[in-house]
C-alpha positions as CSV (number, residue, x, y, z in Angstrom):
1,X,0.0,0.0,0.0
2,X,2.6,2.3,0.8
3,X,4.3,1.6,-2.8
4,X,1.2,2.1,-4.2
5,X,0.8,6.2,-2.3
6,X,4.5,6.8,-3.4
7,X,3.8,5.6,-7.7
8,X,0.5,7.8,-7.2
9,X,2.5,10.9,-5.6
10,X,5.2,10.6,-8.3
11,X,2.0,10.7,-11.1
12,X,0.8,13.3,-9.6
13,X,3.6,15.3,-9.3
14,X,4.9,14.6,-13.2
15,X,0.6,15.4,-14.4
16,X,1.0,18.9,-12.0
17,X,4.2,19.7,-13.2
18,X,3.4,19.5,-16.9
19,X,-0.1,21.6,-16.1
20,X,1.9,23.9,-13.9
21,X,4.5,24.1,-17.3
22,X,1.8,24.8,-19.8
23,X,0.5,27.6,-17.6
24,X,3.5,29.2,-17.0
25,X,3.9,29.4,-21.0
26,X,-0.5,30.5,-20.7
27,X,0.7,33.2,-18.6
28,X,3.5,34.3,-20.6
29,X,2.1,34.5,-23.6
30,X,-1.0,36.6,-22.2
31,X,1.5,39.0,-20.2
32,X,3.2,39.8,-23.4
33,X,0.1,40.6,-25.0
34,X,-1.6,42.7,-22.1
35,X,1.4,44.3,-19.8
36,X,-0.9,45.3,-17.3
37,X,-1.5,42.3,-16.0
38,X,1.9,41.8,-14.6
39,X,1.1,44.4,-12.2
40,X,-1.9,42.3,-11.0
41,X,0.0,38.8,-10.7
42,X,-0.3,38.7,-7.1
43,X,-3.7,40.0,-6.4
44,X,-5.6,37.4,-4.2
45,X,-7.8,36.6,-6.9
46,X,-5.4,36.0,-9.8
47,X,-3.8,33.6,-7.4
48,X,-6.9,31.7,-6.2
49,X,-7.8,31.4,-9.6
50,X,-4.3,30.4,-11.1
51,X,-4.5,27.3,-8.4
52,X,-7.9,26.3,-8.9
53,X,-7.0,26.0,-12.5
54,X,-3.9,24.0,-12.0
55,X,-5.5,21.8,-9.6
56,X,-8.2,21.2,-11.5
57,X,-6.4,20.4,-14.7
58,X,-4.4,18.3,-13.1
59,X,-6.7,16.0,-11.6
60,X,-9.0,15.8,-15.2
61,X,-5.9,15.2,-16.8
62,X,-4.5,12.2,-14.6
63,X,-8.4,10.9,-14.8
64,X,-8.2,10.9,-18.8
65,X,-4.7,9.5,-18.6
66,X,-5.7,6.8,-15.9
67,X,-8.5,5.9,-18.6
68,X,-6.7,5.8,-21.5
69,X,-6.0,2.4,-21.9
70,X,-9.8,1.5,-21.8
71,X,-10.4,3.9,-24.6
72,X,-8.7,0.6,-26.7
73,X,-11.1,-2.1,-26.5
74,X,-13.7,-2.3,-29.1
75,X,-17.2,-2.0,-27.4
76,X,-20.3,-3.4,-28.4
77,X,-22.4,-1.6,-31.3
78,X,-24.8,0.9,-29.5
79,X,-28.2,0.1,-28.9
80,X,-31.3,1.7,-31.7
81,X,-32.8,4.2,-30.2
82,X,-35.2,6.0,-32.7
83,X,-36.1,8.7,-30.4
84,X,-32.9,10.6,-30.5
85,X,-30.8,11.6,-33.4
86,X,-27.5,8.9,-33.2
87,X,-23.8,10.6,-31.6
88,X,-20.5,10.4,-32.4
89,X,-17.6,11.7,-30.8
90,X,-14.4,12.6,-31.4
91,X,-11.4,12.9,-29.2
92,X,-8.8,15.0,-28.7
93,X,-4.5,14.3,-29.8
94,X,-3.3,12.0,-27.4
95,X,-6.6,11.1,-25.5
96,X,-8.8,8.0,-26.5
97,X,-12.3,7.1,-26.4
98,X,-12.0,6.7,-22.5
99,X,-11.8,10.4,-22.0
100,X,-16.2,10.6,-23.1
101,X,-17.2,9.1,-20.2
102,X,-18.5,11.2,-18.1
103,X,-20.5,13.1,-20.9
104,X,-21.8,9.7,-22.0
105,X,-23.2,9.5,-18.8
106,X,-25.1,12.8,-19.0
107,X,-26.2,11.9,-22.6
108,X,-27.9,8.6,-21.4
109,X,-29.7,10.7,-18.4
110,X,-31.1,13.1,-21.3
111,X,-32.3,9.8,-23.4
112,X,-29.5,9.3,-25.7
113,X,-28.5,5.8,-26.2
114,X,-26.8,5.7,-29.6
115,X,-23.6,7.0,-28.8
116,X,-20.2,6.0,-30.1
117,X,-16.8,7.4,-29.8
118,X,-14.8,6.8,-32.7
119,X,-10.8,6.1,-31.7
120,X,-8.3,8.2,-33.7
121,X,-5.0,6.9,-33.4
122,X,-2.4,9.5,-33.4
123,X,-0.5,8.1,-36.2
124,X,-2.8,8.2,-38.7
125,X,-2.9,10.8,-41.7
126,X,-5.5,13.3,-40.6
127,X,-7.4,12.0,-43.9
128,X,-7.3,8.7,-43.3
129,X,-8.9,10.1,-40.0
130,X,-11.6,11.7,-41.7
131,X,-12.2,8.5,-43.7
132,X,-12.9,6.9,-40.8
133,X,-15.5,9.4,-39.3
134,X,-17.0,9.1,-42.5
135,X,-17.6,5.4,-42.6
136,X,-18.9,5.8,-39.5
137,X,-21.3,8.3,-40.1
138,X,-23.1,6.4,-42.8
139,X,-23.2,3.2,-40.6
140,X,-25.1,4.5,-38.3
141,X,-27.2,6.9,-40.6
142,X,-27.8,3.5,-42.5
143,X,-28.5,1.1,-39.1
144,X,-31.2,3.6,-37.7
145,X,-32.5,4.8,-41.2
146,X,-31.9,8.4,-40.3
147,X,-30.5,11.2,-42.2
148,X,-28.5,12.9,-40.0
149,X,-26.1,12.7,-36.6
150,X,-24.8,14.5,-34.3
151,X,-21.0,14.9,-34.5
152,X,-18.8,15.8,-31.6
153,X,-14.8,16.8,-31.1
154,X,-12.6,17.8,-28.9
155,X,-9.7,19.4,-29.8
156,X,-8.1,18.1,-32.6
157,X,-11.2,15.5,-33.2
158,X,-13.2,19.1,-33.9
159,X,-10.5,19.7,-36.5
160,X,-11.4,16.5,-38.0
161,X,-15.1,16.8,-37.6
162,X,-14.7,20.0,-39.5
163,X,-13.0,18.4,-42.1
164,X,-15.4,15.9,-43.2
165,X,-18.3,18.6,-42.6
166,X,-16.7,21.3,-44.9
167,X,-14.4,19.7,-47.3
168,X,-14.9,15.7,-47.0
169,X,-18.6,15.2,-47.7
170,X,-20.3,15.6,-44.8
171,X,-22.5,18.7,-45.3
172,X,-26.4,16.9,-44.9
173,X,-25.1,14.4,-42.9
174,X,-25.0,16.3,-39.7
175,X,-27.4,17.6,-37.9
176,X,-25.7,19.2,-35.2
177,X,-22.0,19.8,-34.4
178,X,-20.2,20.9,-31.1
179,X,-16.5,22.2,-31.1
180,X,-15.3,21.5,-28.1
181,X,-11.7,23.4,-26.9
182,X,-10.5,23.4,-31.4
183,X,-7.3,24.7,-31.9
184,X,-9.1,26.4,-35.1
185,X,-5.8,28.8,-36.2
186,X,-3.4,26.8,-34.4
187,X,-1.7,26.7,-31.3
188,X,1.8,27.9,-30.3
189,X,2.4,25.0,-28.5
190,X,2.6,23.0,-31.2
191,X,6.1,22.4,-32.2
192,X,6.2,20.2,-28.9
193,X,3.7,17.6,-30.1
194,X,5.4,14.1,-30.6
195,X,2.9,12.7,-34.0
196,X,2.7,14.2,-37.6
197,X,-0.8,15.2,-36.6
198,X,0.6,18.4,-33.6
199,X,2.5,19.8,-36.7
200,X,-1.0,20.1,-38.3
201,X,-1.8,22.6,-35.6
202,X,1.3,24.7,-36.0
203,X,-0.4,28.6,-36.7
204,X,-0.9,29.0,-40.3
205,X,-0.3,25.4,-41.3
206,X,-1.8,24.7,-44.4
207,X,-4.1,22.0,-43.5
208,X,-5.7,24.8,-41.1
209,X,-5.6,27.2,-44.0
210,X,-7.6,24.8,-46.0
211,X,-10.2,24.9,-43.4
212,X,-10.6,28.1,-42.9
213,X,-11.5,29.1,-46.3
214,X,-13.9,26.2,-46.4
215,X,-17.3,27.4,-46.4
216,X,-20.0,26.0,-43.6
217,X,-23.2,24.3,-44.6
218,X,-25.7,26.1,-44.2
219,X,-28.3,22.9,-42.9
220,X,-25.9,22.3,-40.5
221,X,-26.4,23.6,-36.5
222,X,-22.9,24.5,-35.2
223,X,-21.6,25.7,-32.0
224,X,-17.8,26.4,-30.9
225,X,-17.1,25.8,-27.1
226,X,-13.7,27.1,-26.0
227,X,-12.0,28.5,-22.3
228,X,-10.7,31.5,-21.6
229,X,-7.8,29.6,-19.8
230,X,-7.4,27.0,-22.2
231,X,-3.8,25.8,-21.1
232,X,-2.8,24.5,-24.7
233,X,-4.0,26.2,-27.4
234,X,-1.8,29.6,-27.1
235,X,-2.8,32.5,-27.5
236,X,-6.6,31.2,-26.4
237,X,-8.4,33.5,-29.1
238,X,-7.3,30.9,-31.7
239,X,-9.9,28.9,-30.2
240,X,-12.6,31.7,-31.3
241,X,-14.3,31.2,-34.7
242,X,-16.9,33.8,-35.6
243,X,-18.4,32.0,-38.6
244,X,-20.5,30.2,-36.1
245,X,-21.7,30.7,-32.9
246,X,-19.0,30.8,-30.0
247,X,-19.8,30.1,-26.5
248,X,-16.9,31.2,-23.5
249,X,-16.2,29.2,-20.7
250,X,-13.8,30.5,-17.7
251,X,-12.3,28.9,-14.8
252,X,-11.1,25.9,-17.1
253,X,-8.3,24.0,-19.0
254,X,-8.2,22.1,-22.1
255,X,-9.2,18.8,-20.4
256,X,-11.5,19.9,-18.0
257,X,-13.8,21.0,-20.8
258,X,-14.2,17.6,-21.3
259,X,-15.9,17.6,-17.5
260,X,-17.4,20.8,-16.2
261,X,-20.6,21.1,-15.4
262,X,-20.7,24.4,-17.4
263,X,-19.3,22.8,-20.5
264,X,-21.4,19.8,-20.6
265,X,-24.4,21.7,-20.2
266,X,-23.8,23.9,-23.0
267,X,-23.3,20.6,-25.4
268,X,-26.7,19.1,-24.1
269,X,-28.6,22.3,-25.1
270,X,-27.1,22.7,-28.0
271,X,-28.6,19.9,-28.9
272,X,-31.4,20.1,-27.5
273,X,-32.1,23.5,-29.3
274,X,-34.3,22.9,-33.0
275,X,-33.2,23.9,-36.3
276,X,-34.4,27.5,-36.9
């Protein structure tokens, strides 16, 4: 037992140091853009808040990373459930199916049965990705004879779900789309991801490019979720995208979008919410 407090100190020490990191380089990045905060630093407020977000982060991210591994196993086909529209979800780089359930959870307590996360390995093309999603889609479109899904991504799964909706195809096929914490021009953090995928999010990239001049269907219900303290996508307003309609969360990292009450309540209304 004692072994067992001593690995679990050391993980959380190595998961709070890497949060800790990433905000250090949140912070400096924001400082250099707004000097006057550097005069505030030290406020009680800024300081409350700085460790509610580190320790907050920290413990979503060792739960996702705890997880992970059961994010691998193929799970059984979800069940028919004509009364909802069918979801699919997309995780982030790095994360696997796992990381969904807790807003599975809250999808089944609103009547949604037909759920399933698709895995996205990190070494596959971003294409080969899409692909994927694709087949997926008109699986389940063609097992529940409906027209449309839902689609929903986190990070850079919202990348890919934008990729099949505006360039691969998918335009018709969806019915509603949440972006959840998308790295939409990039992040400057990164040159430190270890696939072929993180270069993709490098600012200005020309996969991101490609997306951005991309127009949205119009049939097509989208909403962009993102933090104000999103702890890796640098500068944070990369996370904006004003073709659609944006949503602000505060008090958050990248992970814990996947888990606030705040977030998940924003996905379930949206939709909830009928086509105008």
């Amino acid at each position: 037992m004692q072994t067992f407090f001593k690995i679990l100190t050391c993980f959380f020490g190595a998961v709070g140091g890497l949060t800790t990191l990433s905000y250090a380089l949140y912070w400096y990045e924001t400082a250099n853009r707004r000097p006057e905060l550097v005069n505030q630093r030290f406020r009680p407020g800024r300081l409350v808040l700085a460790g509610g977000l580190i320790l907050g982060e920290t413990l979503f991210l060792m739960l996702t990373i705890l997880l992970h591994p059961f994010g691998w196993f193929n799970r059984k086909a979800p069940p028919v459930n004509s009364d909802r529209t069918p979801i699919i979800l997309l995780h982030g780089l790095f994360h696997s199916r796992a990381c969904w359930w807790w807003l599975r959870l809250h999808l089944r307590r609103q009547g949604w049965k037909t759920v399933y996360a698709v895995a996205l390995p990190p070494w596959k093309n971003v294409e080969v990705l899409t692909e994927r999603v694709a087949h997926i889609v008109d699986t389940l479109r063609h097992r529940h004879g409906v027209r449309q899904v839902h689609l929903i991504g986190h990070s850079m799964g919202a990348l890919i779900a934008r990729n099949y909706l505006q360039i691969r195809g998918g335009a018709g096929k969806i019915d509603r789309c949440v972006l959840l914490g998308a790295p939409h021009r990039g992040s400057k953090l990164a040159p430190f991801a270890l696939s072929p995928l993180g270069m993709l999010l490098l600012p200005g990239s020309e996969f991101l490019k490609r997306l951005a001049a991309a127009a949205w269907p119009a049939d097509t219900g989208v909403v962009n979720i993102y933090s104000r303290h999103d702890n890796m996508i640098l500068p944070f307003d990369n996370a904006v995208l004003p073709e659609v309609a944006n949503r602000e969360m505060i008090g958050m990292g990248h992970t814990s979008l996947l888990f606030r009450p705040s977030a998940i309540r924003c996905i379930i209304d949206h939709l909830k919410k009928e086509q105008p």
